[in-house]
C-alpha positions as CSV (number, residue, x, y, z in Angstrom):
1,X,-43.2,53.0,2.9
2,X,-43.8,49.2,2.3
3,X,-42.2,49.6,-1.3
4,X,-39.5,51.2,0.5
5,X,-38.7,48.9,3.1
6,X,-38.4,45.8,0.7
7,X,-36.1,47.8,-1.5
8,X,-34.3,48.0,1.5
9,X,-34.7,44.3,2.4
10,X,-33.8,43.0,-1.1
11,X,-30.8,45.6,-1.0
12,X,-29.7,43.9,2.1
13,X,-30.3,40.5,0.8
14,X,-28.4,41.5,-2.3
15,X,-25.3,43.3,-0.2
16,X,-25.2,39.7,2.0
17,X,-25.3,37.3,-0.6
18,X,-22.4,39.3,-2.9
19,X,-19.9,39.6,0.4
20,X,-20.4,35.5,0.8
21,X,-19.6,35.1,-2.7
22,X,-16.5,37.2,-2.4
23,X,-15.5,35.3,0.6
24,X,-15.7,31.9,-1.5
25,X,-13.2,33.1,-4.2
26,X,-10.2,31.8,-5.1
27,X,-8.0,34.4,-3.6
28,X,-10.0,34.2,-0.2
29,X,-10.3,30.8,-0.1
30,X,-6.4,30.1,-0.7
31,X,-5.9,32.6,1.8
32,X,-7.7,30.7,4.2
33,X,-6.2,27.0,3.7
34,X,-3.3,28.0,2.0
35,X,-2.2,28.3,-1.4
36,X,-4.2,26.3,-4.2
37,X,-1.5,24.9,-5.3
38,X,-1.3,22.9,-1.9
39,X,-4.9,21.6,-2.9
40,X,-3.9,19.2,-5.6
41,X,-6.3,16.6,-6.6
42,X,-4.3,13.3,-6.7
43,X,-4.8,10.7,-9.4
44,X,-2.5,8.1,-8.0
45,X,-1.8,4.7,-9.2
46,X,-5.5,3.4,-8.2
47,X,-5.3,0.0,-10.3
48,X,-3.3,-2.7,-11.7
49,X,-0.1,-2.9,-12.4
50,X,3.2,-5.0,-14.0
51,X,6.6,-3.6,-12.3
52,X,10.1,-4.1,-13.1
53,X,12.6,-3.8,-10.4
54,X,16.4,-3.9,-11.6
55,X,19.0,-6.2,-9.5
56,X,22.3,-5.1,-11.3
57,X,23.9,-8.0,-13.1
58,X,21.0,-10.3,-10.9
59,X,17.7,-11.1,-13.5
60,X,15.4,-8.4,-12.7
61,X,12.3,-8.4,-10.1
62,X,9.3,-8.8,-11.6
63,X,5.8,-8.4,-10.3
64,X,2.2,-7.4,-10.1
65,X,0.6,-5.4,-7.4
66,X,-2.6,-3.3,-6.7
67,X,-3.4,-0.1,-5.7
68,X,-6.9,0.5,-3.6
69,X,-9.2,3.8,-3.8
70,X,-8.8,3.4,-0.1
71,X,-4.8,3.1,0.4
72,X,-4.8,-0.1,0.6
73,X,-1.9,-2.6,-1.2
74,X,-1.1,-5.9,-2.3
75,X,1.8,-7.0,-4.1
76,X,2.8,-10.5,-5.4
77,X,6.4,-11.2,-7.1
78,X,9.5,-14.0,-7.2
79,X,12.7,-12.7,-5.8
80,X,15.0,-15.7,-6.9
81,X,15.7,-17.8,-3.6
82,X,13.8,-16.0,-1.4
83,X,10.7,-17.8,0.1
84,X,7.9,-14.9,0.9
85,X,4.6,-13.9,0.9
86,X,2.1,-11.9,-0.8
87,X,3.0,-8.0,0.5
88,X,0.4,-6.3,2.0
89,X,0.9,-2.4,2.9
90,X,-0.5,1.2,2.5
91,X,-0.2,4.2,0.0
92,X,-1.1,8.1,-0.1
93,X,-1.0,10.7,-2.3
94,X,1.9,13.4,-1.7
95,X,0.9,15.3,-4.5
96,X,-1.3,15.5,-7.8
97,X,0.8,12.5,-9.2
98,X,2.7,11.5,-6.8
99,X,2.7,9.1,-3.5
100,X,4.1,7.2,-1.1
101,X,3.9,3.5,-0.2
102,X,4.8,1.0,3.0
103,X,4.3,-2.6,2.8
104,X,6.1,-5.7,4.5
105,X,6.0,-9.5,2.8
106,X,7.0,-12.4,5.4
107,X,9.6,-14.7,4.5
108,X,9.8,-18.3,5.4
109,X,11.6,-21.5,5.5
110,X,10.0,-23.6,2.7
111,X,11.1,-26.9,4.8
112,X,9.2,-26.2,8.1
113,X,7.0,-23.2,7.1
114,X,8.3,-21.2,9.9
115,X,9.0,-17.3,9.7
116,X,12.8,-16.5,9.4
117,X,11.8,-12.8,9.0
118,X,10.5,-9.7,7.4
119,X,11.3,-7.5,5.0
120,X,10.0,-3.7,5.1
121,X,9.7,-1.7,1.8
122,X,9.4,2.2,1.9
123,X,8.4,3.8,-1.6
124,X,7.8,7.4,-3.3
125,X,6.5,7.0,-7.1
126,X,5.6,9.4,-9.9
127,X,2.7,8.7,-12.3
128,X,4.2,8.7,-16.2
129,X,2.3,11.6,-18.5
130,X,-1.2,10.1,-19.6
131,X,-1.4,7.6,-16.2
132,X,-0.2,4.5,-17.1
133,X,3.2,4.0,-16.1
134,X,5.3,5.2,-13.1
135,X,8.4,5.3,-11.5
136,X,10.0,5.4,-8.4
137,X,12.8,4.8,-5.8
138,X,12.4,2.8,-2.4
139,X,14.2,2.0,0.4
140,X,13.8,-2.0,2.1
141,X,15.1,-3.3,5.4
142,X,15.0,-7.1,6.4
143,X,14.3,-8.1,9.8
144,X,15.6,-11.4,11.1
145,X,12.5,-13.7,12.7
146,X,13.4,-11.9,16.4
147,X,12.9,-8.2,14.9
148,X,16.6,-7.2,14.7
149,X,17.5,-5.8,11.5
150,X,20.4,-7.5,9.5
151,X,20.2,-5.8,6.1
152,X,19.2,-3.2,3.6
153,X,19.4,-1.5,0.8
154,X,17.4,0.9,-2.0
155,X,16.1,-0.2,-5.1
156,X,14.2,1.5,-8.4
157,X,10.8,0.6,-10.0
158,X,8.9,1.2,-13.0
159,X,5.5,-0.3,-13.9
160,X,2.8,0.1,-16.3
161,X,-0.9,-0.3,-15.8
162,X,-2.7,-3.3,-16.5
163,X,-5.5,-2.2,-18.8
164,X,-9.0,-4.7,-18.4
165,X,-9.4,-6.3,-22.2
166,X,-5.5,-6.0,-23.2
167,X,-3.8,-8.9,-23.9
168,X,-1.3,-9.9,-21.1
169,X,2.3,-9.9,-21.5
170,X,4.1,-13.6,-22.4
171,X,6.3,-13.0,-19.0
172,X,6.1,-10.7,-16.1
């Protein structure tokens, strides 16, 4: 009787243990949360990185910025004539390789110091095969120093990743 019952008790063990495990498979986990597909691990542009931003017949932007484990963002570049500081914004992953980005820089007078406005950067950015380049598109809009908007416009990006130990570029 004793043998019996712990047959019974390992059976039931046994018959619990297999329906968990069949409740953490793929297919019942995706139908749970979705498809797996949805559940992309995203690599992002967590780093360093050297941009390029076209201006037409205008020299090109260039530029460094970082991106944080956390989402956070800094940027630094010159944007000939235009007096502004270091951008400081946000990022998230979209997708396995892909993200989006808001930051704002303030721009000043030189003369007095004082803020003459804002300008407002909205990005989406694709990380290059093997992760150190990417590309995007963006969308800015400049605020005048009392919050009304007086401009805009879209721009394109690419960038590669500043690797610790290489040598640095002669010019951004």
């Amino acid at each position: 009787m004793k043998i019996k019952l712990r047959l019974l008790q390992g059976g039931a063990a046994l018959t619990a243990i297999l329906a968990l495990g069949a409740l953490c498979t793929p297919t019942a986990f995706s139908q749970s949360v979705g498809p797996l597909d949805n559940l992309q691990f995203c690599q992002g542009p967590i780093g360093s990185w050297q941009y390029t931003v076209p201006q037409g017949t205008a020299p090109a932007v260039h530029g460094v910025d970082t991106y944080s484990a956390d989402g956070g963002y800094v940027t630094a570049d010159v944007i000939s004539g235009l007096f502004q500081t270091t951008g400081i914004g946000s990022w998230a992953c979209t997708g396995s390789n892909t993200w989006v980005l808001t930051f704002f820089t303030l721009l000043y007078d030189p003369t007095t110091g004082d803020q003459i406005g804002t300008l407002e950067y909205r990005q989406t950015a694709t990380l290059g095969r093997g992760g150190n380049t990417f590309s995007g598109s963006g969308a800015y809009e400049y605020y005048d120093a009392t919050g009304a908007g007086v401009g805009s416009g879209s721009y394109t990006i690419t960038a590669k990743r500043i690797v610790a130990g290489s040598a640095l570029p002669a010019h951004l």
